[in-house]
RORO-890090 format. One record per residue (C-alpha): x, y negated, z; residue in three letters; residue number from 0. Coordinates in pm, 1 decimal. Layout:
N
{xx X; yy Y; zz Z; resn ALA; resi NUM}
...
//
This chain:
277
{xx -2218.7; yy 2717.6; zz -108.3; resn UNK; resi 0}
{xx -1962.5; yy 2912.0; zz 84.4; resn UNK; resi 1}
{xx -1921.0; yy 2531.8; zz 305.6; resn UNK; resi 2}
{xx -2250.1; yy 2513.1; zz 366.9; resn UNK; resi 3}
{xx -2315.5; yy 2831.7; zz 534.9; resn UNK; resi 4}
{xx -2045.4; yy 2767.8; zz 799.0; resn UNK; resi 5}
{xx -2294.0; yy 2397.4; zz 842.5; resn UNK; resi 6}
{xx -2569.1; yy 2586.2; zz 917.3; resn UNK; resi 7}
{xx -2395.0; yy 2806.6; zz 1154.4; resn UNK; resi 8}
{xx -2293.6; yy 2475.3; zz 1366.2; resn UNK; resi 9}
{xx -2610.7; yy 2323.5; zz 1317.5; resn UNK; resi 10}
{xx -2704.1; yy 2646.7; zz 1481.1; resn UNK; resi 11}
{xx -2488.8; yy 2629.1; zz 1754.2; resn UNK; resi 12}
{xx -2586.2; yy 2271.3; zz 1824.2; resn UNK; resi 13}
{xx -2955.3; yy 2407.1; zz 1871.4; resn UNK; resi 14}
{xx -2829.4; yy 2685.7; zz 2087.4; resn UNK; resi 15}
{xx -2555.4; yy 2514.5; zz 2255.1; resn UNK; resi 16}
{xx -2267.6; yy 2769.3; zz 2178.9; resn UNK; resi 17}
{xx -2164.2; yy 3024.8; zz 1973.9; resn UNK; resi 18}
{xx -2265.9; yy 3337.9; zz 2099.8; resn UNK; resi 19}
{xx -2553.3; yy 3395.4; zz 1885.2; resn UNK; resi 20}
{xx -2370.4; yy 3270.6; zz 1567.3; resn UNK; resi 21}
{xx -2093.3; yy 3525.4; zz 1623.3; resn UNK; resi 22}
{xx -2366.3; yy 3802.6; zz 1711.5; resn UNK; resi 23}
{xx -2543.0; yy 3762.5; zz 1409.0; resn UNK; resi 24}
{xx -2233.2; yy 3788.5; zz 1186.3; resn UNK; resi 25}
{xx -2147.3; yy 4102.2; zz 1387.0; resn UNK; resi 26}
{xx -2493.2; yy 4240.8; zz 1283.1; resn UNK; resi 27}
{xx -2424.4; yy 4128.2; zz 890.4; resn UNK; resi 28}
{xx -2119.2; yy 4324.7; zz 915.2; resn UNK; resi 29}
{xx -2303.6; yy 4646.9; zz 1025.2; resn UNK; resi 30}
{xx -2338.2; yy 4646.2; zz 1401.4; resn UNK; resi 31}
{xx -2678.4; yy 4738.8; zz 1543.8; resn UNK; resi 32}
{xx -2821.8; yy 4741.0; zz 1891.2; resn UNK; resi 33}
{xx -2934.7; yy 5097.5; zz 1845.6; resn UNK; resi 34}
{xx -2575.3; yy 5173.4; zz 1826.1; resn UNK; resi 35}
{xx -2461.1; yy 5345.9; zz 2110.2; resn UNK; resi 36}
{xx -2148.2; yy 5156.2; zz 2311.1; resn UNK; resi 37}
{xx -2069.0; yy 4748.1; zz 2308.1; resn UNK; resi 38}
{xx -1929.1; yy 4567.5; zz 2024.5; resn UNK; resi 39}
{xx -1599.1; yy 4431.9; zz 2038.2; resn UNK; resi 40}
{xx -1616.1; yy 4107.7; zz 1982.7; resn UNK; resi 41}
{xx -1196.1; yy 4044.2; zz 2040.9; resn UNK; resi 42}
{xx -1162.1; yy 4312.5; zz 1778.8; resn UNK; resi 43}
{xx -1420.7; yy 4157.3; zz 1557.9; resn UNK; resi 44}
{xx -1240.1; yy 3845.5; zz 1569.5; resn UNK; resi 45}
{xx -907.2; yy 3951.6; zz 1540.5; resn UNK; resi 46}
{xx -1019.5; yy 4059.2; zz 1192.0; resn UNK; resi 47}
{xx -1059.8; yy 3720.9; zz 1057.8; resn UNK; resi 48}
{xx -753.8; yy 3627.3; zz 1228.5; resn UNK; resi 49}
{xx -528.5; yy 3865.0; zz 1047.4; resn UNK; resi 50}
{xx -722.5; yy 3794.6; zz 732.0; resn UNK; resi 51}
{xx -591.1; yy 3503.7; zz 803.5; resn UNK; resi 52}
{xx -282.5; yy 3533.7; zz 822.6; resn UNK; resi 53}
{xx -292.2; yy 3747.8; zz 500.5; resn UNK; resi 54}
{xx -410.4; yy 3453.5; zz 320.0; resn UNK; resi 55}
{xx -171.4; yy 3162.5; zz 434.4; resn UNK; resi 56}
{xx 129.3; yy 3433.4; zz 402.6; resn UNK; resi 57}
{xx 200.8; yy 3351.4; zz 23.1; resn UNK; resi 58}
{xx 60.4; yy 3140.0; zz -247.1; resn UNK; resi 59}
{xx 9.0; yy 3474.6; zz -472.9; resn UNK; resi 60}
{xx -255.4; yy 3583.4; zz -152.2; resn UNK; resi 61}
{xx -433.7; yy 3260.9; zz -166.4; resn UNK; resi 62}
{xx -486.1; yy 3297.5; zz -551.0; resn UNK; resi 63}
{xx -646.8; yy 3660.8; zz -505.1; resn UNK; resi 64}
{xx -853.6; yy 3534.7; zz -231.6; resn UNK; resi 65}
{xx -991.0; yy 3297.4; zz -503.2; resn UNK; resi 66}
{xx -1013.2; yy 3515.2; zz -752.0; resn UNK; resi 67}
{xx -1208.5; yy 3722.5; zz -514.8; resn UNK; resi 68}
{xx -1435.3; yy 3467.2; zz -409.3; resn UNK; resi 69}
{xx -1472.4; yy 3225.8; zz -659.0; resn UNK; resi 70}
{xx -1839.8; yy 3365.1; zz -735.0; resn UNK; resi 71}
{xx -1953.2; yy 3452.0; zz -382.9; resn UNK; resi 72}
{xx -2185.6; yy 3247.4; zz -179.8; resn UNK; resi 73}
{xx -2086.3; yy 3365.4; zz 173.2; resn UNK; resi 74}
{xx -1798.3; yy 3355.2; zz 347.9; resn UNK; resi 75}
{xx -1706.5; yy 3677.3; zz 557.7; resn UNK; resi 76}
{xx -1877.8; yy 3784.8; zz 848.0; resn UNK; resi 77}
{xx -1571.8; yy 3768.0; zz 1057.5; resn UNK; resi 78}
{xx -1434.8; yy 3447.5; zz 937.8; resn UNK; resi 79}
{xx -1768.3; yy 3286.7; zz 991.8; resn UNK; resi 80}
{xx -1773.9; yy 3402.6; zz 1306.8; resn UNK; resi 81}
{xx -1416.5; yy 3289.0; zz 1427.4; resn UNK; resi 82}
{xx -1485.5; yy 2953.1; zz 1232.0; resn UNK; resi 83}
{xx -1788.6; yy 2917.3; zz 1496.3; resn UNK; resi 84}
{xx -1609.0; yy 3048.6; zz 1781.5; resn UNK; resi 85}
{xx -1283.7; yy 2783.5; zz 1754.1; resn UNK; resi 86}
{xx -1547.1; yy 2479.3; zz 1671.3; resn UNK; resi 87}
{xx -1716.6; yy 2545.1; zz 1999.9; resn UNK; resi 88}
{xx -1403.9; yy 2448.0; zz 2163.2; resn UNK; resi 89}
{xx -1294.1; yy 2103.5; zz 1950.0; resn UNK; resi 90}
{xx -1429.8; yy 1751.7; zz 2077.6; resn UNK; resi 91}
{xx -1672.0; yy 1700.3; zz 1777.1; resn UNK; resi 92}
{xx -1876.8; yy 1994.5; zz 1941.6; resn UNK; resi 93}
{xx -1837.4; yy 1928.1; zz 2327.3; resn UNK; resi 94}
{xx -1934.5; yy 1531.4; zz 2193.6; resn UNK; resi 95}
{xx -2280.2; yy 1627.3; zz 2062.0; resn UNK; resi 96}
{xx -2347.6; yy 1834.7; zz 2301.2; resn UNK; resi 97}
{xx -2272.3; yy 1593.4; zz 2585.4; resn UNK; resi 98}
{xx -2492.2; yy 1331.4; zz 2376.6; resn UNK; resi 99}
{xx -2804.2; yy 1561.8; zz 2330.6; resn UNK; resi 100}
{xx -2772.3; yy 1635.0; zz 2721.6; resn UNK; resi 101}
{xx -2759.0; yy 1261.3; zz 2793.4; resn UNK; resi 102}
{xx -2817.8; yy 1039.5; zz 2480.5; resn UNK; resi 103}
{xx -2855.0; yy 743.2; zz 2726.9; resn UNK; resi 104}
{xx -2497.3; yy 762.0; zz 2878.1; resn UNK; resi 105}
{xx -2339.4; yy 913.4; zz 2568.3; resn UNK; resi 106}
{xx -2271.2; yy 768.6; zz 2200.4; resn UNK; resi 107}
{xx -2245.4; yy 980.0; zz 1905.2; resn UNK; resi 108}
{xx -1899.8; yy 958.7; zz 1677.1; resn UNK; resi 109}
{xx -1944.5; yy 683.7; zz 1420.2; resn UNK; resi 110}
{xx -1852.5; yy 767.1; zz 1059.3; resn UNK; resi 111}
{xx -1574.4; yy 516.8; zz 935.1; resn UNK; resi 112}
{xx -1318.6; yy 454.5; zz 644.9; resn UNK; resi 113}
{xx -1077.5; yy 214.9; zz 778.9; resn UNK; resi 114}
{xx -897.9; yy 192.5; zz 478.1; resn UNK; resi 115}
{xx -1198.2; yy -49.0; zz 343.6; resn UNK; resi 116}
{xx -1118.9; yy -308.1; zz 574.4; resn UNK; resi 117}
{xx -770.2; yy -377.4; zz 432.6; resn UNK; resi 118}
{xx -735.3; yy -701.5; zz 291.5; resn UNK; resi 119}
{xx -1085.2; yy -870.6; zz 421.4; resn UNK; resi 120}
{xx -1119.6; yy -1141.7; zz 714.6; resn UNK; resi 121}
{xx -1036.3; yy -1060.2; zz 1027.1; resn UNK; resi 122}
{xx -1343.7; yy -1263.3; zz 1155.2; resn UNK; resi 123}
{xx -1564.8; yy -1047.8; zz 899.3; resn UNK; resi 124}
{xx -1378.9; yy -717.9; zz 993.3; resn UNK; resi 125}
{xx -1381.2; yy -795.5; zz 1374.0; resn UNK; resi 126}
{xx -1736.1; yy -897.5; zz 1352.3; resn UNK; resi 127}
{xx -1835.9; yy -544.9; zz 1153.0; resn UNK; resi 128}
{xx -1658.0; yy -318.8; zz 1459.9; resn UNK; resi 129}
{xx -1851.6; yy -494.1; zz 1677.9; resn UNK; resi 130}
{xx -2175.3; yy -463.6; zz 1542.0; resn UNK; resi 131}
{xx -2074.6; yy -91.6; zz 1546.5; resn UNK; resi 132}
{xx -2055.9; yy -93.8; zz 1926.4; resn UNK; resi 133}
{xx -1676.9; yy -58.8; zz 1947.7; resn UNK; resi 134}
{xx -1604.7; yy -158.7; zz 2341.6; resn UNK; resi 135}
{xx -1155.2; yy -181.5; zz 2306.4; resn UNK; resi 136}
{xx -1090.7; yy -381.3; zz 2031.2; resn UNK; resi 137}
{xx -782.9; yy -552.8; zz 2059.1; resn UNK; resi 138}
{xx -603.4; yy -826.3; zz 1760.1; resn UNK; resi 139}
{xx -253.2; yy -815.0; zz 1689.3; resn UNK; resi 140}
{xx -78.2; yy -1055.0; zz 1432.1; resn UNK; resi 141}
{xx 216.0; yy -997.8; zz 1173.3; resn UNK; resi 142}
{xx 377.8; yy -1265.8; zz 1089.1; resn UNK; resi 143}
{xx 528.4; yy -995.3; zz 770.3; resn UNK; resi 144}
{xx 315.4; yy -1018.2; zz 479.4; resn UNK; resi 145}
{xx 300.0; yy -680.9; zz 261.4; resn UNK; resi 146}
{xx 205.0; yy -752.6; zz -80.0; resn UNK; resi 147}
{xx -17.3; yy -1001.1; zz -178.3; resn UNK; resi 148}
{xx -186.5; yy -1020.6; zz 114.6; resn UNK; resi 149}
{xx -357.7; yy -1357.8; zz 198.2; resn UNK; resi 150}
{xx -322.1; yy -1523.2; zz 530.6; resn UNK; resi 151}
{xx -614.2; yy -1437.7; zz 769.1; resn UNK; resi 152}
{xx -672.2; yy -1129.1; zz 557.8; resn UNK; resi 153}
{xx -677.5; yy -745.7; zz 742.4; resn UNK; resi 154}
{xx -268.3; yy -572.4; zz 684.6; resn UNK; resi 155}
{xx -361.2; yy -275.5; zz 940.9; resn UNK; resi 156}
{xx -613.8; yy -83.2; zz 1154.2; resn UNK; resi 157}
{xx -493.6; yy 136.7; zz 1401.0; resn UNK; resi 158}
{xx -689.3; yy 407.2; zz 1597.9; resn UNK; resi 159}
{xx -562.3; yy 490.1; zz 1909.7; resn UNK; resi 160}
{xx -243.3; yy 419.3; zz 1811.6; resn UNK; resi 161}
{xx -224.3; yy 616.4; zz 1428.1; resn UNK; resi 162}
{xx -219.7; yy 359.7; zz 1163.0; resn UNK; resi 163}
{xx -281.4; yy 629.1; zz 898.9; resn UNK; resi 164}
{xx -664.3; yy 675.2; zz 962.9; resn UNK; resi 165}
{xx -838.6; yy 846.1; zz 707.9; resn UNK; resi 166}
{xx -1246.4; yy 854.1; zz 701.7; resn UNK; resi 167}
{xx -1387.7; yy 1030.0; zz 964.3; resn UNK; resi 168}
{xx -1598.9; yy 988.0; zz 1281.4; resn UNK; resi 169}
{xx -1501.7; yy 809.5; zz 1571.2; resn UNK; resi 170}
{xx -1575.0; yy 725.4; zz 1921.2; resn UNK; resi 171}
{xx -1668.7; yy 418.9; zz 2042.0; resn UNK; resi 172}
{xx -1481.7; yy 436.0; zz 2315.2; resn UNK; resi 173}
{xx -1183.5; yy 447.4; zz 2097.6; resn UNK; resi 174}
{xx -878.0; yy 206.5; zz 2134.7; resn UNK; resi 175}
{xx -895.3; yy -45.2; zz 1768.3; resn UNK; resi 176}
{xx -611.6; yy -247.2; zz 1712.6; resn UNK; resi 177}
{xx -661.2; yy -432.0; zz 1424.2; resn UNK; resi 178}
{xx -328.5; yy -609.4; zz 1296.9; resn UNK; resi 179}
{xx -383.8; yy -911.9; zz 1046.7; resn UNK; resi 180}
{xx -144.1; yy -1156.6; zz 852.2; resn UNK; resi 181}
{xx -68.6; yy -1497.5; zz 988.4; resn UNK; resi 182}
{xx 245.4; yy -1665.0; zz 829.2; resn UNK; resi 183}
{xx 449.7; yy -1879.4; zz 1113.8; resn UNK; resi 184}
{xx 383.3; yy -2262.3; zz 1121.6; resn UNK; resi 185}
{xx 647.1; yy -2520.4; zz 994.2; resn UNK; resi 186}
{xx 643.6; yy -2563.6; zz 1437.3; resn UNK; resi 187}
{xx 723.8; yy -2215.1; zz 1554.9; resn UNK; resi 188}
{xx 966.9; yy -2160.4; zz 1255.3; resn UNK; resi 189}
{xx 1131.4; yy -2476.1; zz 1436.2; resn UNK; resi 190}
{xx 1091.3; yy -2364.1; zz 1736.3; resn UNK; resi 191}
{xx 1330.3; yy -2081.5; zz 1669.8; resn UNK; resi 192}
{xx 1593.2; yy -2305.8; zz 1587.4; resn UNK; resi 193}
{xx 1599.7; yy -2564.7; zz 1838.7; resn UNK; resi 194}
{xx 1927.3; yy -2681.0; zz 1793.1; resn UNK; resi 195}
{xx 2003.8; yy -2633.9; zz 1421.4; resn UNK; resi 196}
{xx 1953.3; yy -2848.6; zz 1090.9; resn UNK; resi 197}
{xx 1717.5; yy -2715.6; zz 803.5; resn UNK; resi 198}
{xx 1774.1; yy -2788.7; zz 472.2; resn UNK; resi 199}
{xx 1522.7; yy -2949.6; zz 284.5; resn UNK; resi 200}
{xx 1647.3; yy -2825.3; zz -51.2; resn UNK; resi 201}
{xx 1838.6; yy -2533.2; zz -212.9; resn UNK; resi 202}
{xx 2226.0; yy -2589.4; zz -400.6; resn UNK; resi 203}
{xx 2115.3; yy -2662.9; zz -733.7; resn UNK; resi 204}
{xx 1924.8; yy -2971.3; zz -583.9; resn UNK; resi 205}
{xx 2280.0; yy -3133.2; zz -467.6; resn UNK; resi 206}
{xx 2487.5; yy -3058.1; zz -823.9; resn UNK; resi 207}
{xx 2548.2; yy -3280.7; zz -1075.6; resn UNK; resi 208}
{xx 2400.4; yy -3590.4; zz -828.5; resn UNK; resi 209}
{xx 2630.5; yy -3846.0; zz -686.3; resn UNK; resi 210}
{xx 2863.2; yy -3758.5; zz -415.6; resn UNK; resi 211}
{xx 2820.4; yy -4066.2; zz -226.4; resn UNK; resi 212}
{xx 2450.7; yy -3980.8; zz -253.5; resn UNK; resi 213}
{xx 2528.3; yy -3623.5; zz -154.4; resn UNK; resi 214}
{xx 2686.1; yy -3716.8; zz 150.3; resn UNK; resi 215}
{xx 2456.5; yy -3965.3; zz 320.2; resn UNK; resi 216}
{xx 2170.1; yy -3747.6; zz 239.8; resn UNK; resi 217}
{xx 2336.4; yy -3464.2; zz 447.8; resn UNK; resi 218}
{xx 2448.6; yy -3714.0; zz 743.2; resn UNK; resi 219}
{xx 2082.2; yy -3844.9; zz 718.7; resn UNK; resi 220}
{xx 2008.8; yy -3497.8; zz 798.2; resn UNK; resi 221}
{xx 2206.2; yy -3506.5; zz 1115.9; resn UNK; resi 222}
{xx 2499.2; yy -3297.1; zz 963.3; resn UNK; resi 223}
{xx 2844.7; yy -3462.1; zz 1195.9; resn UNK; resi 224}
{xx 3140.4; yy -3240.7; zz 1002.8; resn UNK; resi 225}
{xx 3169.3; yy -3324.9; zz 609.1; resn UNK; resi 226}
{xx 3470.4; yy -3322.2; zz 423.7; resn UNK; resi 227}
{xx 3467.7; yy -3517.6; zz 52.4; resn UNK; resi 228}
{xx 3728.7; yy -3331.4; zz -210.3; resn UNK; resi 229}
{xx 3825.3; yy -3369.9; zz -552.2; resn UNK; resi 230}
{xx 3841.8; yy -3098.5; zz -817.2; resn UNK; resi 231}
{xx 4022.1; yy -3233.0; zz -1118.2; resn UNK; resi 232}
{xx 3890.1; yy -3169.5; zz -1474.7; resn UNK; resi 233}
{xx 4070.3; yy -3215.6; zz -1811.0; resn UNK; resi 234}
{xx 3749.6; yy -3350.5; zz -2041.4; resn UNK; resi 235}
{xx 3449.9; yy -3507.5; zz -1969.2; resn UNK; resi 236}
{xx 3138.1; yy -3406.9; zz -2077.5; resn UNK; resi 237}
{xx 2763.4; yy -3409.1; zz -1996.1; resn UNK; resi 238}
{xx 2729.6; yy -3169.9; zz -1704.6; resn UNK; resi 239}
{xx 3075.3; yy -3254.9; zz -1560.2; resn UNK; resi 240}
{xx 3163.6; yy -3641.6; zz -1517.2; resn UNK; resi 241}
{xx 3296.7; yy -3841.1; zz -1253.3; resn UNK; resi 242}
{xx 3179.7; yy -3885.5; zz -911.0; resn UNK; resi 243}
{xx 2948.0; yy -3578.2; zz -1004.6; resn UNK; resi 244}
{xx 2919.8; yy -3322.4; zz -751.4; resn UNK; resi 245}
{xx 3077.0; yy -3003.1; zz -845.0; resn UNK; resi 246}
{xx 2963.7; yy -2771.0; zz -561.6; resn UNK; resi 247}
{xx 2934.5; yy -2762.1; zz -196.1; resn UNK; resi 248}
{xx 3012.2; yy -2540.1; zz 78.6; resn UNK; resi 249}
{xx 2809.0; yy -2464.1; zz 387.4; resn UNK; resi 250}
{xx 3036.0; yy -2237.3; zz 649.4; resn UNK; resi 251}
{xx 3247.6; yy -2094.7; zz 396.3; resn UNK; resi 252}
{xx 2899.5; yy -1987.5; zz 121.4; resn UNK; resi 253}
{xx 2888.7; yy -2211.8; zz -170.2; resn UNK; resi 254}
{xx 2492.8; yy -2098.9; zz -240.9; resn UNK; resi 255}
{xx 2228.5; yy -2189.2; zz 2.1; resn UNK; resi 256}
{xx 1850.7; yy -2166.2; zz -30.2; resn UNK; resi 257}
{xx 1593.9; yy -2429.4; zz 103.6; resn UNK; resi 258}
{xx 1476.6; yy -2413.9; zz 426.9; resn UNK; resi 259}
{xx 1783.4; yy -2275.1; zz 540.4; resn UNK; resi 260}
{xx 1889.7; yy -2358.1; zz 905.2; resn UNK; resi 261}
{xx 2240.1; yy -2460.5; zz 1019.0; resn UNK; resi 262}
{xx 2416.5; yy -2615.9; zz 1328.1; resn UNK; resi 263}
{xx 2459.8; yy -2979.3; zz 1287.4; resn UNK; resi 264}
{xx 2851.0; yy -2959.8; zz 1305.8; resn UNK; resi 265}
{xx 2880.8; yy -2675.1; zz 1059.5; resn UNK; resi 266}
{xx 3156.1; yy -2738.3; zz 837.5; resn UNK; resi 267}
{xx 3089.9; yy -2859.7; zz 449.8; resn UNK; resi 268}
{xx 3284.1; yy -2949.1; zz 227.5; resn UNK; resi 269}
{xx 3189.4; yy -3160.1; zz -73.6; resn UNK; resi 270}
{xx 3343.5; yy -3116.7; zz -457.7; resn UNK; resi 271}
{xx 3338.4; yy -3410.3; zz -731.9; resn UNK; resi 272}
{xx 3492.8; yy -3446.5; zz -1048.1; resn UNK; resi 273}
{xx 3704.6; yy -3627.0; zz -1172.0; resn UNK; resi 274}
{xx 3915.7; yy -3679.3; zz -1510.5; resn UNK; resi 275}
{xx 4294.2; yy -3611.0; zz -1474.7; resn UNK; resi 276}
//
């Protein structure tokens, strides 16, 4: 209840095209009367609600009286209504209506929007929506970073001139959108950032336990120039250690690799087999 007076004193102001009669009229609520002899102070009057203020926000223990106090009114205070008024006569949500109602032609009114509901949806869908809702900057930025689950072509971010943490609210359409979306790289730009370098087609456990001989081609084939062949001697055969077998393999000094891995084409390896002492 207490919210909805302080609407009705903007929708007030939006009829009247200020605040001077919304602050004048709490003034009379809180006593003064034009038969009274001498100008009200306004400053003072104001100052009021500032101090009450300041009262209020000093100390968690204030703010619990203050509900307490209030809890069952239906009106704010005079002076607080009338500061309220007075401070949203200076923000841009104000000075916006006011320029559209003076020229609705060359003016647009702030849109409502929750950009948080576009996470996660097309691009072409979400693009397509802030365009139907006459957004003039719209600009598309891709992340090649996925965050969670997020499906390729799918909506990561939506920033508003430049915050990424919109909440819902009403916007301009003359706002700067940049809306960021997930594209993973192609097998050709991943390449592309390692023109000169090998990339494994398959993790270590892939290579253990085959042939050497196999082993070794398949990394020349690869175009691999520097591979060393050792022995590592074992004292009984059994099923996941026989001869020829290879034991492990080392890539520039790491004896675990993972697939798709890239690495120059003289890096050193060396190869380990078994066999029987």
């Amino acid at each position: 209840m207490r919210c909805s007076e302080f609407s009705a004193d903007r929708a007030a102001m939006i009829y009247e095209g200020n605040s001077k009669h919304v602050v004048e009229t709490m003034m009379r609520f809180a006593g003064y009367d034009k038969d009274i002899v001498g100008e009200a102070n306004v400053d003072a009057f104001m100052d009021q609600a500032i101090e009450y203020r300041k009262m209020v926000n000093g100390s968690a223990w204030n703010k619990t009286l203050e509900f307490i106090l209030f809890k069952d009114k239906d009106h704010p205070l005079n002076a607080v209504r009338a500061l309220e008024a007075n401070e949203w006569e200076q923000s841009d949500r104000f000075k916006i209506i006011k320029s559209y109602l003076d020229d609705p032609v060359g003016t647009c009114l702030p849109i409502k929007l929750n950009p948080k509901k576009f996470l996660r949806k097309k691009l072409n869908k979400v693009q397509a929506e802030f365009v139907s809702m006459g957004f003039e900057e719209i600009e598309l930025q891709r992340s090649t970073e996925a965050q969670g689950k997020v499906k390729s072509g799918e909506v990561i971010s939506i920033s508003i001139n430049g915050n990424t943490d919109c909440d819902e609210d009403y916007y301009l359409q003359s706002d700067k959108i940049i809306i960021i979306y997930y594209k993973p790289k192609t097998e050709m730009e991943i390449a592309s950032e390692h023109p000169t370098e090998i990339k494994m087609n398959e993790d270590t456990k892939y290579y253990i336990g085959k042939h050497y001989n196999f082993v070794v081609n398949t990394l020349r084939d690869l175009g691999f120039t520097n591979i060393d062949v050792k022995e590592m001697a074992i004292p009984k055969i059994d099923f996941f250690s026989k001869p020829d077998m290879v034991a492990k393999i080392i890539i520039d000094g790491t004896d675990h690799f993972e697939k798709n891995s890239w690495y120059a084409p003289d890096a050193k390896i060396v190869v380990y087999y078994y066999v029987k002492i």
